[in-house]
C-alpha positions, 0 to 999 in steps of 0.5 A: 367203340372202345378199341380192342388190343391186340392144348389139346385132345390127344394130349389130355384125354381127361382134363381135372379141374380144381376143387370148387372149395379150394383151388383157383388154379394150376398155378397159384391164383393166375392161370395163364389159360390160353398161352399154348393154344398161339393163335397169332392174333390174340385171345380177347373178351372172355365170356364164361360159357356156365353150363356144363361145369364140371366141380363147380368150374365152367368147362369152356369159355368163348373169346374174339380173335383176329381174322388171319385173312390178309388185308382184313385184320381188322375183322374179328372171329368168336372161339370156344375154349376149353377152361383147363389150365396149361393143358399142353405146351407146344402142340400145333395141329390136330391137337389144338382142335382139342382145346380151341374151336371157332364158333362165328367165323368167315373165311372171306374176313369181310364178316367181323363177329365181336361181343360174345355172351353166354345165357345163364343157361349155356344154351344162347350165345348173343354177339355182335355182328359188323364188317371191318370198317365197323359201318354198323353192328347188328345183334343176334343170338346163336342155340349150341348144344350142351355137351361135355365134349368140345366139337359138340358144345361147339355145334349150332341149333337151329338158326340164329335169332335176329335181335337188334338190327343194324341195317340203318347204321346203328351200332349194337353193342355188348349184350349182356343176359338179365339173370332169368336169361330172358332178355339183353342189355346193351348199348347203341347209338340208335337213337342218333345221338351218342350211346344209350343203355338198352334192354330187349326181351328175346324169349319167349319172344323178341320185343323192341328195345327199351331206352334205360339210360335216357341220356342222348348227350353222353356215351352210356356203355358196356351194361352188365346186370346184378345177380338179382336183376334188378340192376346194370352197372355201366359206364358214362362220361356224364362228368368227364372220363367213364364213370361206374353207374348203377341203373335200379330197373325198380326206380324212376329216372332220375332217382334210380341212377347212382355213381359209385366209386367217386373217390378214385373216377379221375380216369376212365372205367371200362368192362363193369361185371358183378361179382357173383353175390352182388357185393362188389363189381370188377372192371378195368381202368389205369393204374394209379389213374393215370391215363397213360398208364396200362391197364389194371383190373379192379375189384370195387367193394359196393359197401365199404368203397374200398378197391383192390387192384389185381394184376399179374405183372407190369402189363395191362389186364383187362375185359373181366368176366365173372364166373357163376358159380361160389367158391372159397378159399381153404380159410374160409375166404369167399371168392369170384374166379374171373376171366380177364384179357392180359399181356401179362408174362411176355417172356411166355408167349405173345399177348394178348392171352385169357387169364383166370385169377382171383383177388385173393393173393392181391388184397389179403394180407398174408398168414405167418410163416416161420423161419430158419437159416443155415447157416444163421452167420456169415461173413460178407465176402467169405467164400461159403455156402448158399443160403437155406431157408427152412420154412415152417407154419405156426399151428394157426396158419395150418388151421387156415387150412395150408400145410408147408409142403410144396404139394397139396394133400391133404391140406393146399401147400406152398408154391414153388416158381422163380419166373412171374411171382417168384415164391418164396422170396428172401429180401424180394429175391427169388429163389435159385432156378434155372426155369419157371419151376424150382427143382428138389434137393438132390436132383443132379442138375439144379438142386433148390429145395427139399420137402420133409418132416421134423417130427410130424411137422412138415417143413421146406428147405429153400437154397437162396443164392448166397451173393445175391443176399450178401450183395443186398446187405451191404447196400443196406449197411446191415454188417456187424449185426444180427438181422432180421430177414423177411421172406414171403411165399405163397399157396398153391391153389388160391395164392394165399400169402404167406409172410415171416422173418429170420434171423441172420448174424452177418460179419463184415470185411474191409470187402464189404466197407468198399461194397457200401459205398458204390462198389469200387470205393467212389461215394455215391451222389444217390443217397437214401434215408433211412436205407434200409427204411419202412415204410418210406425213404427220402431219395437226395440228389444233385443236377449238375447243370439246369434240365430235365432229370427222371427218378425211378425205383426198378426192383431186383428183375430191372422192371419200373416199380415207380416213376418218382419223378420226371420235370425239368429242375435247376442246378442244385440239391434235389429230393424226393420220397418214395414210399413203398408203393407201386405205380399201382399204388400197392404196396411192394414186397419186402426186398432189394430195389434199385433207384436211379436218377438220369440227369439231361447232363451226366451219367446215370448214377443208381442206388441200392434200397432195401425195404424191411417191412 
């Protein structure tokens, strides 16, 4: 068993969802769907409920919690949920009922319900059944009723169907629907050696299960079928760590079996589900597959072999769940929404919560953006003003189907946020803010940015904190000169990027020569070449005394974006390179960065790098 980590009626009487051909959600690629409803014991295994929808979008989801019995933690309940986005912030009470419900629960806690599974239909949701100590687990399907109200949906007919039985200590496990909704896939140990991929009719009526895998020496697991139905991806450990395996149901063993994504498998793959036109299959595995990592979700082309990683932030995403129904992007960019597990934004809320995203903002390179400041000179160290960003788009990016303003109507606008993918960006730091959203020109507290027009040209205006910049300048030498300055946002609904670059005289002073150095005139031991630098730098540094020394990059936030080193080294002159990826081996943003080297004898000494892409 692979372990599990660990808003409201009243309020919203009627809840709007994001047009199918546009929006992915509320918040611009990510929705953080489940952080205000706080149960205290975490939302896991999210399962797309596909029928009813409501503009082309699931209304409700089902996920696993913890028990809040004491002594019996280890149990676990099914809920419904409503699929809204940040229905309500705060609520407790009789208003969670509208937004949450629990499906499968037992108030003793000594009944564990796991493995939620809706039919293509909406109708039948198959789970596991097992007790605390995992002794066994049964599989069984539950009818709930088709209602667009959430206490309805949430009510049972007729008596559950007995599917798999584990009264002889057999563990069933992760029933997935064939597309026809006639029968399950899923895994069990019943043939008394490891893990093995079956299949079982339950309607029109329940038959045996079929061994599909035939493999009685390693762990077959977690099966999901293809949108036609002729094949289930799943994991194995055939050779090692779990590898992704496709089951063609037409063929013979063993010329029906096939690995995909060999390239990459040197850690272990979990939760494989197909994207919705069969092209390509989501799963979670480790960052940079490195074991140690966390988690990320991955999206795996099947003709190219070409992967993406998605991710919110620096915490583990994973449990992907696919939704049914076909969406595009407002240029034309065919997409799944999918549901995944994430500890994602902690600063939010406890994890784990449900997430839905896309791969949009991750894996497609951004459209052009224009841009201007004010003032386009300054002198480092002078007193002065902020710094404005005025953005604009060249007419191709609005006949992508975006518009600068940050508002959607008639066309999908530029997302305006200083926390948890900061949009816009300059030189990777956020804008100016004192909260997650950023506020309009002119409010009396906290004025940041303005929407207008030039014309019938819409344009943003964007205030960029002015020491933050300077700071960033002199650490990259970039004085006496004009310079050119990336800035980066993105879109409201789907997360569309958006890239450009302005120009910026800037004028040095005897403040900015000492600045270069280290800040109080003291050459540094840290050097970089080149800084600024793109696509890579080449980090040199001195170990005074034999021992272990560790090299990280940290971006402007103070977060580990890469660990470039980490071993025991002599006394001596030492380098390494960083070439401008994550520990996910993304590409980073344009922007300040920071890298450090920690030595087992003396003090941390850290450097300021600046990425100009």
């Amino acid at each position: 068993m692979r372990p599990l980590r660990a808003f409201p009626a009243a309020v919203v009487a009627v809840l709007i969802f994001a047009p199918a051909v546009a929006n992915a959600g509320l918040r611009g690629a990510y929705d953080p769907i489940t952080n205000d409803s706080k149960l205290p014991n975490g939302f896991e295994q999210p399962a797309f409920r596909p029928v009813p929808a409501v503009n082309g979008v699931e209304r409700f989801f089902s996920f696993s919690t913890r028990s809040l019995v004491l002594r019996y933690e280890a149990s676990r309940e099914i809920w419904l949920h409503v699929l809204a986005s940040r229905a309500g912030f705060n609520l407790t009470g009789s208003a969670l009922v509208a937004v949450r419900v629990p499906l499968l629960r037992d108030p003793t806690g000594q009944i564990s319900y796991i493995d939620p599974a809706w039919s293509p239909d909406g109708r039948f949701l198959a789970y596991a059944e097992t007790d605390r100590y995992f002794s066994h687990a049964t599989l069984y399907v539950q009818e709930f009723r088709i209602s667009d109200v959430l206490s309805e949906a949430a009510t049972p007919v007729g008596d559950r169907i007995l599917v798999v039985s584990g009264a002889d200590g057999s563990h069933n496990r992760h029933p997935a629907w064939s597309p026809d909704g006639s029968t399950l896939a899923f895994d069990s140990d019943r043939s008394g050696g490891s893990l093995d991929i079956y299949t079982v009719q339950v309607f029109p009526a329940v038959g045996a299960p079929i061994d599909r895998s035939g493999d009685s020496l390693h762990a077959d697991q977690s099966p999901a079928w293809s949108p036609d139905g002729t094949r289930l991806v799943y994991t194995s450990n055939a050779v090692g760590p779990e590898a992704l395996y496709i089951l063609d149901l037409t063929r013979s063993l063993p010329d029906a079996l096939t690995r995909v994504e060999t390239q990459h498998a040197t850690t272990a793959r979990h939760n494989p589900v197909w994207s919705r036109d069969g092209t390509a299959i989501y799963y979670d595995a480790a960052s940079l597959d490195e074991a140690e990592r966390v988690a990320d979700v991955f999206r795996l082309d099947l003709a190219t072999g070409e992967r993406c990683a998605i991710y919110v932030d620096d915490t583990a995403d994973w449990d992907p769940d696919v939704s049914r129904y076909p969406h595009v992007s407002p240029d034309g960019i065919p997409f799944d929404y999918f549901l995944f597990s994430s500890m994602a934004a902690p600063f939010i809320s406890r994890g784990p919560n449900v997430w839905r995203g896309e791969y949009i903002q991750n894996c497609i390179p951004p459209l052009r953006m224009g841009v201007d400041f004010q003032p386009n000179s300054i002198k480092i160290g002078a007193s002065g003003q902020d710094i404005v960003a005025t953005l604009r788009f060249p007419p191709e990016t609005k006949a992508a189907g975006y518009q600068c303003q940050s508002f959607d109507g008639p066309l999908e606008g530029v997302r305006m946020r200083v926390l948890l993918l900061p949009s816009p960006t300059l030189l990777g730091l956020p804008a100016k803010g004192d909260r997650q959203e950023l506020r309009l020109f002119g409010d009396a507290v906290t004025p940041q940015y303005r929407d207008y027009t030039v014309g019938s040209d819409p344009r943003i205006d964007v205030r960029f904190d002015r020491s933050q910049v300077e700071s960033v300048l002199v650490a990259a030498g970039l004085t006496n000169r004009t310079v050119s300055i990336p800035v980066e946002a993105y879109s409201n609904g789907v997360g569309r990027r958006f890239s450009g670059f302005g120009y910026l005289k800037v004028s040095s002073s005897s403040l900015a020569s000492g600045l270069a150095r280290d800040g109080s005139g003291a050459a540094r031991w840290l050097s970089a070449s080149p800084n600024p630098f793109n696509p890579s730098t080449t980090l040199r540094f001195r170990v005074e005394e034999p021992g272990e020394a560790i090299l990280r990059v940290f971006d402007a936030r103070g977060r580990i974006v890469r660990t470039l080193l980490r071993q025991w080294l002599p006394a001596g002159e030492h380098e390494a390179r960083w070439d401008g990826r994550d520990e996910r081996g993304g590409e980073v943003a344009s922007g300040l960065y920071f890298a450090q080297i920690a030595a087992a004898h003396g003090v941390p000494d850290r450097l300021k790098i600046v990425l100009m892409k």
